[in-house]
C-alpha positions as CSV (number, residue, x, y, z in Angstrom):
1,X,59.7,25.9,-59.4
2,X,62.0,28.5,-61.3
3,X,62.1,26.3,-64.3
4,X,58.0,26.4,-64.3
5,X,58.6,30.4,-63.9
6,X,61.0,30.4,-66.7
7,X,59.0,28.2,-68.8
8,X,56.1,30.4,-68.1
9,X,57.6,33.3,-68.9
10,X,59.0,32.3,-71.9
11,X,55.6,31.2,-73.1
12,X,54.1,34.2,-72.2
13,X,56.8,35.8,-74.5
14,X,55.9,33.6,-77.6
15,X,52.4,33.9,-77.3
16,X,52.9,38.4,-77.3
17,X,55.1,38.0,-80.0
18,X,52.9,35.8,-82.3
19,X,50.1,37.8,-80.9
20,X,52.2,41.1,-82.7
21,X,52.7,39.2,-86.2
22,X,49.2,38.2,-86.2
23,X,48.2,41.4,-85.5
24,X,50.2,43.1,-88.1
25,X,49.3,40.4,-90.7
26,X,45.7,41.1,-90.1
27,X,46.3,45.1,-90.7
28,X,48.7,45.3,-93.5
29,X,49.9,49.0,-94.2
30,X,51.5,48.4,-98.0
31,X,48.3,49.6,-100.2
32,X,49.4,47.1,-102.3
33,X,48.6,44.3,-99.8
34,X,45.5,46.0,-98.7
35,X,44.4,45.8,-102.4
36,X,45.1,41.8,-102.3
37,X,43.3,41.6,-99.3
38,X,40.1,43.1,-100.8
39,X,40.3,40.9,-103.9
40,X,41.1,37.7,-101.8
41,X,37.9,38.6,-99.9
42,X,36.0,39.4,-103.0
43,X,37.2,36.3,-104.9
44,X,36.9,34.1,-101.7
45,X,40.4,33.1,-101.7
46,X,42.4,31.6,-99.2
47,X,39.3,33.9,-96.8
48,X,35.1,33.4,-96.2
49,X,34.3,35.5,-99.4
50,X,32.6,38.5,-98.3
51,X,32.0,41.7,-99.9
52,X,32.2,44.1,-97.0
53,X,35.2,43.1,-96.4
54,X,36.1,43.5,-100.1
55,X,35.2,47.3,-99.8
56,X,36.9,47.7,-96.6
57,X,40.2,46.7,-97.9
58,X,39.5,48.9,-101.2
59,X,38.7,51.6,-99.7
60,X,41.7,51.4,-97.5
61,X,44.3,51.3,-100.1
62,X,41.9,53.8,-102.5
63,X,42.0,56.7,-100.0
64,X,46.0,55.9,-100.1
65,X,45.7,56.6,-103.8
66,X,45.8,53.1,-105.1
67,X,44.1,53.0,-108.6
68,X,43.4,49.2,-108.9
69,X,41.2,50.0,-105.5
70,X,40.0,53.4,-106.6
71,X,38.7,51.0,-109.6
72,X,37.4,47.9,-107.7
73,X,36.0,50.3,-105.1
74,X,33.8,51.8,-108.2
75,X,33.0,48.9,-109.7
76,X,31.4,48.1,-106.1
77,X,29.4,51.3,-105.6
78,X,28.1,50.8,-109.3
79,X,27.1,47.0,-108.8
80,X,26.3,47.6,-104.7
81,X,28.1,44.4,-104.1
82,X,29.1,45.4,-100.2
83,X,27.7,48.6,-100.0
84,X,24.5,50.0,-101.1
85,X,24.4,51.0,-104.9
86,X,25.9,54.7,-105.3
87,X,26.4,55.1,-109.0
88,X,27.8,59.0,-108.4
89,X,30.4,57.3,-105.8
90,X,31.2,55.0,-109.1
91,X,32.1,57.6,-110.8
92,X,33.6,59.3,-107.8
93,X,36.4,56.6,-107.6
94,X,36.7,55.5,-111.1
95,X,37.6,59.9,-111.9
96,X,40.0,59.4,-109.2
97,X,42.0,56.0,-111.0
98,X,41.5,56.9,-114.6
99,X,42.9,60.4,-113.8
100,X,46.2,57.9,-112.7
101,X,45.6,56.3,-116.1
102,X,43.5,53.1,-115.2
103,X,42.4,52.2,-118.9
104,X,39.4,49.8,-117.1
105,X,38.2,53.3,-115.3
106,X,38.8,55.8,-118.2
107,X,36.6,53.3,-120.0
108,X,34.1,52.8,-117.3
109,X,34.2,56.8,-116.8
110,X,32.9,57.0,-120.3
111,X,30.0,54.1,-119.8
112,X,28.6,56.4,-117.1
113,X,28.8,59.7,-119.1
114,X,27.5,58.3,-122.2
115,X,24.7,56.6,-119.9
116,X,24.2,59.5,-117.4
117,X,24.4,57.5,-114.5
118,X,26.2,58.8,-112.1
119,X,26.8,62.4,-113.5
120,X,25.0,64.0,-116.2
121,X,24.4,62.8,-119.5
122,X,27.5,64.2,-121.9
123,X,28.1,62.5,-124.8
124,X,31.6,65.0,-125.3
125,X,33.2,63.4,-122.3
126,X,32.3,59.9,-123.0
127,X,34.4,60.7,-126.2
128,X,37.5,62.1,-124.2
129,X,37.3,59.0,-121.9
130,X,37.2,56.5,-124.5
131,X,39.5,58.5,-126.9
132,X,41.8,58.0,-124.1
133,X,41.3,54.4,-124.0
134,X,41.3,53.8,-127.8
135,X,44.4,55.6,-128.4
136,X,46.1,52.7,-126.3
137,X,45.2,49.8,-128.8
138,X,42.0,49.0,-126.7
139,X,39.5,47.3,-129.0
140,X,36.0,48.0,-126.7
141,X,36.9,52.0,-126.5
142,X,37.7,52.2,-130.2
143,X,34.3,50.4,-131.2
144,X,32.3,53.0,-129.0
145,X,34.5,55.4,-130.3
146,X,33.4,54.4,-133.7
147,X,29.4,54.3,-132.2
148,X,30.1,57.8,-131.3
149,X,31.3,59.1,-135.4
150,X,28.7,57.3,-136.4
151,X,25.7,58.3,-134.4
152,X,27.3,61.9,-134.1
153,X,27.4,62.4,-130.2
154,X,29.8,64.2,-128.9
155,X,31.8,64.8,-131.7
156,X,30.7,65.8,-135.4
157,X,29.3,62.6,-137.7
158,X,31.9,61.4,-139.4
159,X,31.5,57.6,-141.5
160,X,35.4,57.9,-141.8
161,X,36.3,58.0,-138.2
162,X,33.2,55.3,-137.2
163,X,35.4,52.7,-139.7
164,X,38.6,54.0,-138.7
165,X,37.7,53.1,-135.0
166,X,36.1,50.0,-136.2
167,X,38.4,48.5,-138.4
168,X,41.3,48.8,-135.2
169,X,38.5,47.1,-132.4
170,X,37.7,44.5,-136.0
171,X,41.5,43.9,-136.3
172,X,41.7,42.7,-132.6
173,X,38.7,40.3,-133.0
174,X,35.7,42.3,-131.1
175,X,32.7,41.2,-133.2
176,X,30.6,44.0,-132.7
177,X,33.1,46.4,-134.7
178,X,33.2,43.7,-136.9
179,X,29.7,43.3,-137.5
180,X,29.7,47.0,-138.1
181,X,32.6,47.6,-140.0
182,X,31.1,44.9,-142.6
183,X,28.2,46.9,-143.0
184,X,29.5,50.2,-143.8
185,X,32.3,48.3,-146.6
186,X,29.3,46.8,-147.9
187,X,27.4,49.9,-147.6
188,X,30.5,51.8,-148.9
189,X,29.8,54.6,-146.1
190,X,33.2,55.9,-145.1
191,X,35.6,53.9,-147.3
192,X,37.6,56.3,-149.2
């Protein structure tokens, strides 16, 4: 009878202390596990993919100051994969991550100015978003860089600049600044 009791007891002991490391491996506190969490249940690995869940984890570690969340969190607002679309929450978390230096969010950032989704149509801080992204060898923010000398917006037309952006995104393989920077050599507009 008092080795059932000890037995019992001892049981019960196991069963609360795996009880408290399940627990705590259900609620991680590191941001950066709360971040893995959210892509695991966004990527359906190793977990039932679910985007809720996704979002949940993001915004857990975001509102810790997390930039990968702060970006994933805005990417999920702007597609409205696990919450409803909210492109001005979008912009809302990718401000907060590219202000940490997220080059995917500064670039974003500029998407939804140049666009106006999100915030107001400005063409001068889709240039100072992407400027910031180009300036880091970052062939997609250099060729809408170059777009932005070429078509004038938000900064003053300038054929020099659109081939000098060009020919860095061209150099790096993206075949949209290639395509371009073939026409203005063949055009000779802003060659020197």
């Amino acid at each position: 009878m008092k080795s059932t009791r000890v037995l019992l007891f001892s049981f019960l002991v196991l069963a609360v202390l795996l009880f408290s490391i399940a627990a705590e491996a259900a609620e991680p506190e590191d941001v950066s596990e709360q971040f893995s969490l959210g892509l695991m249940y966004e990527l359906g690995r190793g977990v039932t993919q679910s985007d809720v869940q996704a979002v949940y984890w993001y915004r857990r570690a975001a509102e810790q100051g997390y930039e990968r969340a702060q970006f994933n969190l805005g990417l999920m607002y702007a597609s409205g994969r696990g919450v409803v679309q909210d492109e001005i929450q979008a912009v809302y978390w990718y401000r907060k991550s590219a202000a940490q230096g997220h080059e995917r969010a500064q670039h974003n950032l500029g998407n939804m100015y140049a666009s106006g989704r999100g915030v107001a149509q400005d063409y001068s801080q889709a240039v100072y978003w992407w400027r910031r992204v180009a300036v880091q060898g970052i062939a997609y923010a250099q060729h809408n860089l170059g777009i932005m000398y070429y078509d004038g917006h938000g900064v003053e037309q300038n054929d020099s600049q659109a081939v000098y952006w060009w020919r860095r995104a061209a150099a790096q393989g993206h075949a949209n600044a290639q395509y371009n920077l073939n026409i203005m050599l063949r055009s000779g507009r802003g060659v020197r």
